[in-house]
C-alpha positions as CSV (number, residue, x, y, z in Angstrom):
1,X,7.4,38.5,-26.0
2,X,7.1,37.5,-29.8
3,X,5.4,39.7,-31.9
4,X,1.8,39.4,-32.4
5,X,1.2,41.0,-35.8
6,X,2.2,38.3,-37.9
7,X,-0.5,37.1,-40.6
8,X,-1.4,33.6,-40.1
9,X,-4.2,33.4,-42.6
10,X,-2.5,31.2,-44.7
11,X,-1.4,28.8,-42.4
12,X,-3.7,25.3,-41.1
13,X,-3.7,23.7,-37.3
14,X,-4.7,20.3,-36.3
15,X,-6.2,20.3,-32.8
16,X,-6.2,17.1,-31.0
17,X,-8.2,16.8,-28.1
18,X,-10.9,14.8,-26.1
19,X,-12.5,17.0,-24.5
20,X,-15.1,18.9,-26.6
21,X,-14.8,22.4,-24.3
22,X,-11.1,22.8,-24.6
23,X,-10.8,21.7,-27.9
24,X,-13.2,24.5,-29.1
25,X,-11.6,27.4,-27.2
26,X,-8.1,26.3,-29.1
27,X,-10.6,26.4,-32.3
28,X,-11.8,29.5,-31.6
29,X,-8.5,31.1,-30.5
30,X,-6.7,29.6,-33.4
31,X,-9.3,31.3,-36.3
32,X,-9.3,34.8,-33.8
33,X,-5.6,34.6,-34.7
34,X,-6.6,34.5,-38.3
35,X,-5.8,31.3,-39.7
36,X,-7.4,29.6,-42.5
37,X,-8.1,26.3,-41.5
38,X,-8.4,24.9,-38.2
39,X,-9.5,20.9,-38.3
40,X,-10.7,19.0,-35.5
41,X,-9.7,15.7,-34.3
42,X,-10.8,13.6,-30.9
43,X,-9.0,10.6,-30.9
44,X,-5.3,10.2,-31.6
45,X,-6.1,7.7,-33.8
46,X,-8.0,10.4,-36.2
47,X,-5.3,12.5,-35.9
48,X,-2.5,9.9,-36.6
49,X,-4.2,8.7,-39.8
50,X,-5.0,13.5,-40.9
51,X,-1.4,13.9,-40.2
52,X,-0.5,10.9,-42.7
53,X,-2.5,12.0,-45.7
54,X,-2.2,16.0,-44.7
55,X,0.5,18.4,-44.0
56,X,-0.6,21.4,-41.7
57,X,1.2,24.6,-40.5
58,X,0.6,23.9,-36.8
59,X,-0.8,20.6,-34.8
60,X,-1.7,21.2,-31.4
61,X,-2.2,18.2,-29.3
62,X,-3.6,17.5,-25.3
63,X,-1.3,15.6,-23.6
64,X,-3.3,13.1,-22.1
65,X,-6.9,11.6,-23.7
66,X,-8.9,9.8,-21.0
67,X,-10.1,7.1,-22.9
68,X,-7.0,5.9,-24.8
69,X,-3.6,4.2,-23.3
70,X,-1.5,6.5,-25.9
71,X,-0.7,9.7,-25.1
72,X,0.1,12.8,-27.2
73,X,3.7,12.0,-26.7
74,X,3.6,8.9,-27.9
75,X,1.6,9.8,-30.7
76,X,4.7,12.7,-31.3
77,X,7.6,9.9,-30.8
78,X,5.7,7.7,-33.4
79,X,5.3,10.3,-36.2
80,X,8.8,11.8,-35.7
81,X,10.1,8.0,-35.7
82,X,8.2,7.3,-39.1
83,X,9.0,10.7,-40.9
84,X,5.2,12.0,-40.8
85,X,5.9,15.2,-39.6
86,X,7.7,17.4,-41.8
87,X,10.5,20.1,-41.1
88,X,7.6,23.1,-41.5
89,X,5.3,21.9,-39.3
90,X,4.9,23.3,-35.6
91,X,3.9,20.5,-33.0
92,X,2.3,21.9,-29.6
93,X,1.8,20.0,-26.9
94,X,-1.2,21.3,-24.5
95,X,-1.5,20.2,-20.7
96,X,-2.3,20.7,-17.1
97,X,1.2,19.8,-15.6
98,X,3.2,22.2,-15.1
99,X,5.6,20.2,-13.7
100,X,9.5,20.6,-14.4
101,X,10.0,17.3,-14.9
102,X,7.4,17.7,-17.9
103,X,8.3,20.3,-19.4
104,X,11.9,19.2,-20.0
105,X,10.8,15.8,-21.3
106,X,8.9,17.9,-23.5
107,X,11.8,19.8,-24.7
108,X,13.8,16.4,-25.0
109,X,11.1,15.0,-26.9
110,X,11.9,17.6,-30.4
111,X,8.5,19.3,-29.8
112,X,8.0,22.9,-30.9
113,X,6.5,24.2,-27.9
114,X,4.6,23.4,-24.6
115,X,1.4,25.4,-23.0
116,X,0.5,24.9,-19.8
117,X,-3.4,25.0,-19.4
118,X,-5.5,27.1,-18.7
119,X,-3.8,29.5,-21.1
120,X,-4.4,33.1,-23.0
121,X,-5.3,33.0,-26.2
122,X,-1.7,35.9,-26.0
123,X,0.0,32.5,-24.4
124,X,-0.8,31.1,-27.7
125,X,0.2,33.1,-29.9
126,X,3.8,33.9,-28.2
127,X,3.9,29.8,-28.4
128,X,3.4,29.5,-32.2
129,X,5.4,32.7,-32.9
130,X,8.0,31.7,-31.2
131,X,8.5,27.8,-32.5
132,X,7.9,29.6,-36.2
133,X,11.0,32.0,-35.3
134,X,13.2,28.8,-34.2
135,X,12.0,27.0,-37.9
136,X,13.0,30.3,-39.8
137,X,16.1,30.9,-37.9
138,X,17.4,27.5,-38.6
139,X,15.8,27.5,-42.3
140,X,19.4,27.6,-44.1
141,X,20.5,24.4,-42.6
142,X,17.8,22.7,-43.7
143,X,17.6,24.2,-47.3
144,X,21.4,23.3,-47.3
145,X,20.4,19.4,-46.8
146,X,17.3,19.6,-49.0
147,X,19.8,20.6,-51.5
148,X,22.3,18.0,-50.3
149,X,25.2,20.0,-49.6
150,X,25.8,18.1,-46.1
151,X,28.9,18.9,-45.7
152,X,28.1,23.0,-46.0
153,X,24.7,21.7,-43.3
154,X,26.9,20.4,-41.0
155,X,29.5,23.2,-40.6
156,X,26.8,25.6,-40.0
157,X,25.4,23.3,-37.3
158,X,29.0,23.7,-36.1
159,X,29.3,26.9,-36.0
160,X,26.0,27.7,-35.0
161,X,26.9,25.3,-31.9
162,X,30.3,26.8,-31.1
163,X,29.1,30.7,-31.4
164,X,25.8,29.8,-28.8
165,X,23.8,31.4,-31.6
166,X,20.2,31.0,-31.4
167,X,18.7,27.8,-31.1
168,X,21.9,26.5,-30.7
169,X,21.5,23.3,-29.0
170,X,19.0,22.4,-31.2
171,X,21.4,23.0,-34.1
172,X,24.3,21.0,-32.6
173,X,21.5,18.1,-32.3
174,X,21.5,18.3,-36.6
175,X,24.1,18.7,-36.7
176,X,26.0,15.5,-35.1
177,X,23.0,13.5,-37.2
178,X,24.7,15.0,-40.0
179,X,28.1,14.1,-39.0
180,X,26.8,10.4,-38.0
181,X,25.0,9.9,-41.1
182,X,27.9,10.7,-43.2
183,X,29.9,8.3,-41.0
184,X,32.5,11.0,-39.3
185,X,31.7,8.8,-36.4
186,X,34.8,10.5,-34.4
187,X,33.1,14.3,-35.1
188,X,29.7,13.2,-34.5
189,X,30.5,11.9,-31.1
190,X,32.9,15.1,-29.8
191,X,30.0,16.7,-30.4
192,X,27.5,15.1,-28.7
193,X,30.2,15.1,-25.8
194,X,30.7,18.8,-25.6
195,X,27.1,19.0,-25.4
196,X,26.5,16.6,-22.6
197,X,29.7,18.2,-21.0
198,X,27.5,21.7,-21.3
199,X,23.8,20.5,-20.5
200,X,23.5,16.6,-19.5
201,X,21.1,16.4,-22.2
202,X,19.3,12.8,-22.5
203,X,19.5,13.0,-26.0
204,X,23.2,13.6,-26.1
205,X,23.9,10.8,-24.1
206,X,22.2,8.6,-26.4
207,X,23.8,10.1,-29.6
208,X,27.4,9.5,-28.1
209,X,25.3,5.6,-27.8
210,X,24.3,5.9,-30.9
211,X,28.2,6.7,-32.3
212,X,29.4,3.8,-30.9
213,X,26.7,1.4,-32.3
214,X,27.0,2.9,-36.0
215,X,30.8,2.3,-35.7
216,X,31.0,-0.8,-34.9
217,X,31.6,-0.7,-30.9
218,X,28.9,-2.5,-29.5
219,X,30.2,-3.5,-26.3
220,X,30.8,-0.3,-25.4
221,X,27.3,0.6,-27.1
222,X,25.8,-1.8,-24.7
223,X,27.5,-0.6,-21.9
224,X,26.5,3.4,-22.3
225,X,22.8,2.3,-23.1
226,X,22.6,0.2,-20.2
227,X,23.9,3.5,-17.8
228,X,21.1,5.5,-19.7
229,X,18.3,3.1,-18.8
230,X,20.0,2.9,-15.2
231,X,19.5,6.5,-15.2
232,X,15.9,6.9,-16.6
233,X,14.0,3.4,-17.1
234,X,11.7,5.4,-18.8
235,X,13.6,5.7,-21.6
236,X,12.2,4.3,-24.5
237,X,14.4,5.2,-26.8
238,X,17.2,4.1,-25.0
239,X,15.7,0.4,-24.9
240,X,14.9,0.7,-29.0
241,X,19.1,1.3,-29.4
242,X,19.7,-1.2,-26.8
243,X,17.7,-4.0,-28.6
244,X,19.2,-3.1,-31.9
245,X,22.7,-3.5,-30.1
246,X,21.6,-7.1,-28.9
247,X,20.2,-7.9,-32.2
248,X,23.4,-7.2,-33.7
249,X,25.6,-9.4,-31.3
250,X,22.9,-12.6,-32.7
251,X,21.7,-12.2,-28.6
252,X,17.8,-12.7,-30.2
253,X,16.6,-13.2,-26.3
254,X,17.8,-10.1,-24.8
255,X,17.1,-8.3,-27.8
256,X,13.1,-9.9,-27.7
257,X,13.2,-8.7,-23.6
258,X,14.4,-5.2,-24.4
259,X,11.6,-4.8,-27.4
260,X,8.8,-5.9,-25.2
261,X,10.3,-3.3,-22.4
262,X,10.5,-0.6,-25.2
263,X,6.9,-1.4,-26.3
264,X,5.1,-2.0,-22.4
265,X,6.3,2.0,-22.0
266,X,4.9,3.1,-25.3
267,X,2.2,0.4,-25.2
268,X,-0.2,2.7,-28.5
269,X,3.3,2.4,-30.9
270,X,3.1,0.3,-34.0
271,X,6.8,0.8,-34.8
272,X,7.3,-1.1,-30.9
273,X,4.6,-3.2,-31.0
274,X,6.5,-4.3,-34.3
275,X,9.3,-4.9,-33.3
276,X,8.9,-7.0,-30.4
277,X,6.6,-8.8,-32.4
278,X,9.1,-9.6,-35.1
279,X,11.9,-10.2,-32.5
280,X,9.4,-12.9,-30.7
281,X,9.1,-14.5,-34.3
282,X,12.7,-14.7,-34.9
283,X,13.3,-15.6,-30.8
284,X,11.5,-19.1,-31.5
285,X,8.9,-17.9,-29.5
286,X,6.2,-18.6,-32.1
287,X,2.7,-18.3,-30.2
288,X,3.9,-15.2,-28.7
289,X,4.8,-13.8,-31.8
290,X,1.2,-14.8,-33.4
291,X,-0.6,-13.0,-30.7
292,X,1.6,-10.4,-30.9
293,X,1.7,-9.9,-34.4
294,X,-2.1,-10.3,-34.7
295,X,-2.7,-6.9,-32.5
296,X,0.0,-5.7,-35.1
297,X,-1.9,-6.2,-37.9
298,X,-5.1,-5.1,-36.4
299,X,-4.0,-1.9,-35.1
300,X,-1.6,-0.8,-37.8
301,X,-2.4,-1.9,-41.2
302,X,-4.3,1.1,-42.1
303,X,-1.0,3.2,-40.6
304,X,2.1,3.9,-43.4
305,X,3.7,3.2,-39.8
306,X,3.1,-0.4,-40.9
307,X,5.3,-2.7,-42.4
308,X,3.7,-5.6,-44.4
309,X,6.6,-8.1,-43.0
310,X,4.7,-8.4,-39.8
311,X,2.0,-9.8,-42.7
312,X,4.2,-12.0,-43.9
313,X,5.6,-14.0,-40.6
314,X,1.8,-13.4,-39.4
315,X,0.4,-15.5,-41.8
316,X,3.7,-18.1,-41.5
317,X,2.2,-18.2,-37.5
318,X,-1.3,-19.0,-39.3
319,X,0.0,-21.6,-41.1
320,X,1.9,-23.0,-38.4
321,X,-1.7,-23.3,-36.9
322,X,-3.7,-24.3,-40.1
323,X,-5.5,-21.8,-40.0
324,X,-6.9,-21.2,-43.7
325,X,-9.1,-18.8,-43.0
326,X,-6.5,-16.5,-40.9
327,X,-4.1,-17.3,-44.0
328,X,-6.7,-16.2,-46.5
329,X,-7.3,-12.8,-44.6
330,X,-3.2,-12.2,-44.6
331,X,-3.4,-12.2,-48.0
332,X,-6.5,-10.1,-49.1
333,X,-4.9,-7.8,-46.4
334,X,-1.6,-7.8,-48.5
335,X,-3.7,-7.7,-51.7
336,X,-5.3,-4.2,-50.4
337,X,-1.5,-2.9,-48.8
338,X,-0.8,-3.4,-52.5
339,X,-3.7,-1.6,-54.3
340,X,-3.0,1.7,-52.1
341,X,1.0,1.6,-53.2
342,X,1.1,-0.5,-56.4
343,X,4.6,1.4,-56.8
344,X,6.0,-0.3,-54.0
345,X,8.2,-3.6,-55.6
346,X,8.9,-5.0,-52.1
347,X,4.9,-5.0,-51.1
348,X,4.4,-7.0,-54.3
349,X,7.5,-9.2,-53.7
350,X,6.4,-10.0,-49.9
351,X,2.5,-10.7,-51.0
352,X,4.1,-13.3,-53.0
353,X,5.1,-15.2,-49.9
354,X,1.9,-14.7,-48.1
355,X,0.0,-16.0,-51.5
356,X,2.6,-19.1,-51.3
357,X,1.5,-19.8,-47.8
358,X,-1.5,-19.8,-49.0
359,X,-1.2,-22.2,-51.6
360,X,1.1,-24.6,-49.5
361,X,-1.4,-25.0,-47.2
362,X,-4.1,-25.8,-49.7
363,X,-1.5,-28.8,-50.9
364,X,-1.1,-27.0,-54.8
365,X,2.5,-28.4,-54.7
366,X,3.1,-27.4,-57.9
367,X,2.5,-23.6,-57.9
368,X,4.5,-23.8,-54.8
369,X,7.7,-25.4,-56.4
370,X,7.7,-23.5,-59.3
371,X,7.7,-20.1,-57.2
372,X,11.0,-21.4,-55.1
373,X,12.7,-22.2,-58.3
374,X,12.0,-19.2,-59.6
375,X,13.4,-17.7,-56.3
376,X,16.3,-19.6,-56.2
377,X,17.5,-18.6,-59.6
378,X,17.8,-14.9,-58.5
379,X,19.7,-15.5,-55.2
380,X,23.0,-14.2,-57.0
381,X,21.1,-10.5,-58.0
382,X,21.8,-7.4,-56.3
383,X,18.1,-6.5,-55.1
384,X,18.1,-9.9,-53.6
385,X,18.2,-9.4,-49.7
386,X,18.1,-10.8,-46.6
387,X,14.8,-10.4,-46.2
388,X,13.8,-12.5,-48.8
389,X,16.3,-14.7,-47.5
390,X,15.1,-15.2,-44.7
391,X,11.1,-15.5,-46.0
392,X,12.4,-18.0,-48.6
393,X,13.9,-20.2,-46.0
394,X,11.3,-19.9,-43.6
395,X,9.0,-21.2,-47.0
396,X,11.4,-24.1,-47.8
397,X,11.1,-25.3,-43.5
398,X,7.4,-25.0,-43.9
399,X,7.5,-27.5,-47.0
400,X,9.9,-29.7,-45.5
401,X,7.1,-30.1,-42.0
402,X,4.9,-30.9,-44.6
403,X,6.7,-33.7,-46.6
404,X,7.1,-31.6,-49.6
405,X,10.5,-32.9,-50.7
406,X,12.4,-30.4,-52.7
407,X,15.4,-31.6,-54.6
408,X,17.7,-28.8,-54.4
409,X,16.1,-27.5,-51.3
410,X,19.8,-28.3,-49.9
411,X,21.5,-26.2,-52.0
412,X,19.4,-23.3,-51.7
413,X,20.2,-22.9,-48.4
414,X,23.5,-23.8,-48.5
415,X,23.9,-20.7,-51.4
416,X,21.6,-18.6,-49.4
417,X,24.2,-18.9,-46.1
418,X,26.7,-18.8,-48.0
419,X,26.0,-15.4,-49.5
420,X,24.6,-13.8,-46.9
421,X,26.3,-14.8,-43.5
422,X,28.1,-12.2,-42.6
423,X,28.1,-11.6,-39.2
424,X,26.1,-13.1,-36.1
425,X,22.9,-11.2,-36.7
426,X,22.3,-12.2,-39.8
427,X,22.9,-15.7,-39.3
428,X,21.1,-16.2,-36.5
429,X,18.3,-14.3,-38.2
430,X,18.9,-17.0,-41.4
431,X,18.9,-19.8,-38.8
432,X,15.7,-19.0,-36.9
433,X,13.8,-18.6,-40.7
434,X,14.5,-22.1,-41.2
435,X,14.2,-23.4,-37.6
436,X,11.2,-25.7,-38.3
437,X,13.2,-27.7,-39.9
438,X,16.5,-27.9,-38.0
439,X,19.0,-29.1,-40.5
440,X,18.7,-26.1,-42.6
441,X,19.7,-24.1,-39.4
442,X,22.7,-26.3,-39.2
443,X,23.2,-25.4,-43.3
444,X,23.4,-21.9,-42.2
445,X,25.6,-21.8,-39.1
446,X,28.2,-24.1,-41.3
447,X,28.6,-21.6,-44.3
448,X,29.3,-19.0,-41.3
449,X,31.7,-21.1,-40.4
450,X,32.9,-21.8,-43.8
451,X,33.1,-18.0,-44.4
452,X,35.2,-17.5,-41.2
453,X,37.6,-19.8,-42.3
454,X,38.1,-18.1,-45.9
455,X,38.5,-14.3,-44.2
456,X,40.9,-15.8,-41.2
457,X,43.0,-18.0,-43.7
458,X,43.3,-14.5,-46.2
459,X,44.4,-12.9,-42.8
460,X,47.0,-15.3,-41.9
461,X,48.3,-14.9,-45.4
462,X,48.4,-11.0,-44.7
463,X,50.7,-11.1,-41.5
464,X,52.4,-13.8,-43.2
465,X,53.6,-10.6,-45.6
466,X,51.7,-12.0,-48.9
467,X,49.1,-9.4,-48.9
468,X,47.9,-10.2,-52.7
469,X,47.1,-14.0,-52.1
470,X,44.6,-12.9,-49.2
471,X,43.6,-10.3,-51.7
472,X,42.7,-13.1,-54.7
473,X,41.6,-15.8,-52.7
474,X,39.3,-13.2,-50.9
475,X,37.7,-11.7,-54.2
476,X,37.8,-15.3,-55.8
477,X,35.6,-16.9,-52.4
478,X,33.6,-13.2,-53.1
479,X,33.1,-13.8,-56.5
480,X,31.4,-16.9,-56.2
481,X,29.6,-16.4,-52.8
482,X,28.8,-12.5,-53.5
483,X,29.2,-12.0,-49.4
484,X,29.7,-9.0,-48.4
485,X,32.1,-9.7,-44.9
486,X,34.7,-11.2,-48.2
487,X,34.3,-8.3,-50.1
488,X,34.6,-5.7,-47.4
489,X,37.8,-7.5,-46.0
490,X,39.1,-7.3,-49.3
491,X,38.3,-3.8,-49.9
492,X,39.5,-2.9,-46.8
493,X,43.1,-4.4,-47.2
494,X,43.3,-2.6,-50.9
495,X,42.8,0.8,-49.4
496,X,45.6,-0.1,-46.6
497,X,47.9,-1.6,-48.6
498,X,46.9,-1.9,-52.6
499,X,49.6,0.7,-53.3
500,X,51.9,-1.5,-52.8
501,X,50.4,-4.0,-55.2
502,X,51.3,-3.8,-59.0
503,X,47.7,-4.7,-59.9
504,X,46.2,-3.0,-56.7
505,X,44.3,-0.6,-58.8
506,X,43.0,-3.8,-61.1
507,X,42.1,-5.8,-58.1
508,X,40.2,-2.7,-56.6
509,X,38.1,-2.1,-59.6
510,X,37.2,-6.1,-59.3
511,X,36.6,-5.5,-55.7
512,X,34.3,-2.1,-55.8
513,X,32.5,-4.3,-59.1
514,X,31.8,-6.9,-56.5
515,X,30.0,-4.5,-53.9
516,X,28.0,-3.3,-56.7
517,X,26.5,-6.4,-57.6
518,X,26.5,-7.4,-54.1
519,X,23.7,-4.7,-53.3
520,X,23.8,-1.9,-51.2
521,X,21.0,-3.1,-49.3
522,X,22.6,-6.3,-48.0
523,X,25.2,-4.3,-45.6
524,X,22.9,-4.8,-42.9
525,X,20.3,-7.1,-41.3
526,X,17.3,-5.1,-39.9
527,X,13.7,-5.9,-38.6
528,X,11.9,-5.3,-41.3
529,X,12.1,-1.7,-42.5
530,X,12.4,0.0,-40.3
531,X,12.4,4.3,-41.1
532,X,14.7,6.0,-38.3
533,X,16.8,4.5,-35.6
534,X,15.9,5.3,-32.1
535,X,17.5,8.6,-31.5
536,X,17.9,10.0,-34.4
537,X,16.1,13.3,-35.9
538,X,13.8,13.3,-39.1
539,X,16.0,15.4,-41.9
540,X,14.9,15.7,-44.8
541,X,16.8,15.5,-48.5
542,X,16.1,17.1,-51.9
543,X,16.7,13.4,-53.4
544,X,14.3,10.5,-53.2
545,X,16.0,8.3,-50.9
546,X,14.5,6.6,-47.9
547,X,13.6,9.8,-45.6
548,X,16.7,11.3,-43.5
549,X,19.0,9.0,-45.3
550,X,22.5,10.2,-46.5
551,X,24.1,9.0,-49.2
């Protein structure tokens, strides 16, 4: 049993529970064991929106509240999934079922500890002790990532792993994120394989998943996910990775079926409910997606869980149903999204859209036009995405329903396809944007053609033994298109082969200019933006990037 002497009194606990009898025994326990301040919360609702704006020691959380459809797991899953809980704090989970079953779905789940009710206040104790020792113990992994040294992280992961130190499953689960994160996609997956050769562990099995979708293999992505769900149809995470793998092979369909399967288990998730919402949008399956995206808005927008696209092809479903006064209240919500994170360029940029809406719909043609050119002059810059992309043709579709005839409407989408078609996903996501007016769908499926043909002709040239004319012709299609699928293929055949090219070096420097200008960002087509993929475990870095992200 864990010591019981250790001073608490300047730690703070969250207790989340419904019932006002158990909730103040945990109250009373918790301040008998000395701490400083215990808050109170009923409703996981309350507690979601404490545990964005507060950081506590210790949250301890009832399993099951009889008046809500979420759960204290799914209020867990959601938090880890959007980076709200951070590497310090302890997360119990308090209930009555002391089944097996439950108490290894609890283990799975990344949870600090689970107490079985009714419970000692000495129970407690040993519970918080304990998941303290496992945060201390493991303490020098994680200072090694907040510095950034991932590579010194990662081998003691490793070695933690391989020596069956303490906590040592939990380490090998950090460190294969690590591994996959820095893209040692062969590594990452030997380990998740030696530990589902040891344990069977769910989340294992859905890291080797998770190995094969990061590299690349999505067939055989698809394949392992689908034995997963065979095995548990409960899990969710499973169907998040699944519709990510479908999204990525353009199958918009089974990608919108997966989401809404993902979502009906975890019904009280915004990041689900998102999700399938925005796949419903993109799936052509527009009065869906409105009601869908309506119980988005209204249950999230307070959340940082929330992403103000949902806003945005919300208030395109509005429109679509001229519905000023819905459109009006997209945009005072945006309006507000902005005032509480004026920092935030890409809130401002996508309140723009919703305001354009706005003014489309009120006929002020003008304003309208003049945003799109504006628009269109910037489609060349780094910072311009995919998302905006996509937003800007679903704009220039909208005008077109409504006779608003745009000279270079053409061309804009023309340019917009061909810069960003690079793979099925993102065309298909391009070509549902602009659906409502179907020949700018046909635009953007011809410029993925058109690319094809420029990266298969380069590759003829290669096996044909004249490795710089696929080279030139690649970076001269890249220079003027900036895609990304050109550039790659010519970076790729540089590192293979540009030692054997008297100007390889020269033509590499053009090549790695061209990915700068290019954008990092426009690698690869998401819904929305989203924080973690499904699987993976919050880590946190000493840098300011997105949370969990490796450079």
């Amino acid at each position: 049993m864990a010591q019981l002497s250790e001073d608490l009194s300047d730690c703070t606990a969250l207790v989340v529970d419904g019932n006002p009898n158990s909730r103040s025994i945990l109250v009373a326990q918790l301040r008998d064991l000395g701490l400083r301040q215990v808050l109170q919360a009923t409703r996981t609702i309350n507690a979601r929106k404490q545990l964005e704006t507060q950081q506590f020691d210790f949250v301890l959380c009832e399993m099951r509240f009889a008046d809500e459809s979420i759960s204290g797991q799914d209020l867990l899953d959601d938090l880890r999934r959007n980076y709200l809980l951070p590497f310090h704090t302890v997360f119990i989970m308090i209930t009555s079922e002391a089944t097996y079953t439950k108490v290894a779905e609890a283990a799975e789940s990344a949870m600090d500890g689970y107490l079985l009710k009714p419970h000692k206040a000495s129970h407690l104790a040993e519970r918080l002790f304990v998941a303290r020792s496992r945060k201390r113990s493991l303490q020098a992994i994680f200072d090694a990532i907040d510095g950034q040294q991932f590579e010194r992280a990662a081998a003691m992961c490793v070695e933690r792993f391989e020596s069956k130190g303490l906590f040592w499953l939990y380490a090998a689960r950090v460190g294969a994120e690590l591994l996959l994160r820095m893209q040692r996609f062969d590594e990452a997956q030997t380990l998740y394989q030696t530990v589902v050769d040891a344990r069977q562990l769910p989340w294992a099995k859905l890291g080797i998943a998770r190995t094969q979708l990061e590299s690349g293999r999505l067939g055989a992505a698809t394949t392992s996910l689908d034995k997963l769900i065979s095995e548990d149809a409960s899990f969710a995470d499973a169907y998040d990775m699944l519709a990510r793998a479908q999204f990525e092979l353009g199958q918009f369909d089974k990608a919108l079926q997966t989401y809404k399967a993902a979502y009906s288990l975890t019904p009280a998730s915004i990041s689900r409910m998102q999700s399938a919402a925005m796949m419903a949008f993109y799936a052509g399956e527009i009065s869906d997606a409105g009601q869908r995206l309506d119980r988005t808005v209204r249950a999230g927008m307070e959340s940082r869980m929330f992403d103000m696209q949902s806003m945005v092809l919300f208030a395109f479903t509005r429109l679509g149903l001229e519905d000023r006064r819905g459109l009006q209240r997209c945009l005072d919500d945006c309006k507000r999204l902005v005032e509480k994170d004026p920092e935030s360029k890409r809130n401002r940029q996508l309140t723009a859209f919703v305001e354009q809406l706005n003014q489309l719909q009120r006929r002020e043609i003008n304003l309208v036009t003049a945003f799109v050119e504006q628009m269109a002059k910037g489609i060349q810059d780094s910072e311009f995405n995919s998302e905006i992309a996509s937003n800007l043709l679903a704009l220039l579709a909208q005008m077109r329903c409504r006779s608003v005839h745009f000279a270079d409407a053409d061309r804009i989408v023309q340019q917009v396809g061909m810069r960003f078609c690079s793979n099925r996903a993102v065309t298909e996501l391009l070509a549902a944007s602009g659906a409502a007016h179907p020949p700018y769908a046909q635009h953007i499926r011809a410029a993925q053609a058109s690319i094809l043909e420029v990266a298969e002709t380069a590759m003829s040239n290669h096996r044909a033994g004249d490795t710089r004319t696929a080279v030139t012709s690649l970076i001269a299609k890249a220079s003027e298109t900036l895609n990304v699928r050109l550039i790659d293929n010519a970076f790729q055949l540089l590192l293979q082969h540009g030692d054997k090219l008297p100007d390889g070096e020269a033509l590499k420097a053009q090549v790695l200019a061209l990915r700068t200008q290019a954008g990092a960002g426009n690698r690869k087509v998401s819904l929305g933006n989203q924080r973690r993929q499904a699987g993976g475990v919050m880590l946190r870095t000493g840098s300011r990037q997105q949370p969990g992200q490796l450079p």
